[in-house]
N, C-alpha and C positions, 0 to 999 in steps of 0.2 A: 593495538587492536582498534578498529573502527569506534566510532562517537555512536553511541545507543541513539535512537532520530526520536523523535516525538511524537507522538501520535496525538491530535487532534481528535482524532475518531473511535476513541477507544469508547465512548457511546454516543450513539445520534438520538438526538434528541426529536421526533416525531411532531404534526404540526398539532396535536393535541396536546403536546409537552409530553408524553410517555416517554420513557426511556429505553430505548432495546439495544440487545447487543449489537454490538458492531460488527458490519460484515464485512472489514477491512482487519479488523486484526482477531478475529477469533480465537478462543480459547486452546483450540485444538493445535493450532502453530506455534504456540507456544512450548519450551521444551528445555528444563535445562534453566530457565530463565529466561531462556534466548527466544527471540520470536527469530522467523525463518528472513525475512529480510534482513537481520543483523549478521545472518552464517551468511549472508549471500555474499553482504558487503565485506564481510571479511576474506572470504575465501576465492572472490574474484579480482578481475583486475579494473581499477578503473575506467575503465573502455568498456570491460565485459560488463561488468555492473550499471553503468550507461545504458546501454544495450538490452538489457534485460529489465530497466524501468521503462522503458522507450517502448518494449514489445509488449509489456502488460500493458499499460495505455491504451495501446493500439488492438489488443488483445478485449478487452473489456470496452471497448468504446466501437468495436464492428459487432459485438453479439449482445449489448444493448437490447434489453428485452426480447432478444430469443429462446430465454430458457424458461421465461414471464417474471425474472424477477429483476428490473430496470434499474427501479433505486437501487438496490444492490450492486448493481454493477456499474452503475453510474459514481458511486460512493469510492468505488476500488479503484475506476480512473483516477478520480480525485485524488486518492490519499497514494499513485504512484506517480502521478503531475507534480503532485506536490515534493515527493523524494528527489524523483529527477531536478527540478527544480532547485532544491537542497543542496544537491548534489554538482549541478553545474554553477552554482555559486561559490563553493568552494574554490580556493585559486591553490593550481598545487606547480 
């Protein structure tokens, strides 16, 4: 089975220092123990799995402040840059 990944963002820290939830791994994706990127990686191929950090990215970094919440969406690039990333370091 897949390597669990780490989450960085499991709270953002705000610039008053508040702490709020994270809007890269919420509660609600959670399931099982599993958060849903963990079923992805397991149950894809590494190509498809590729491919579907590639499209979040790009997914989240065109609707950038169109739904008005930016940071938000700015956050979920980040923390699927970051997977990808992860991921294409891997040598397999």
């Amino acid at each position: 089975m897949a390597t669990a990944h780490t989450h960085p963002f499991d709270t953002v820290t705000s610039t008053d220092t508040t702490e709020v939830a994270s809007p890269v791994c919420p509660d609600h994706y959670k399931s099982g123990g599993l958060e849903a990127i963990e079923v992805m990686r397991a149950f894809l191929s590494r190509e498809q799995f590729i491919g579907y950090l590639r499209g979040n990215v790009l997914k989240y970094e065109l609707r950038l402040d169109k739904k008005g919440k930016a940071f938000e969406d700015q956050m979920k690039a980040i923390k699927y840059a970051e997977w990808l990333a992860d991921e294409l370091a891997i040598k397999r």
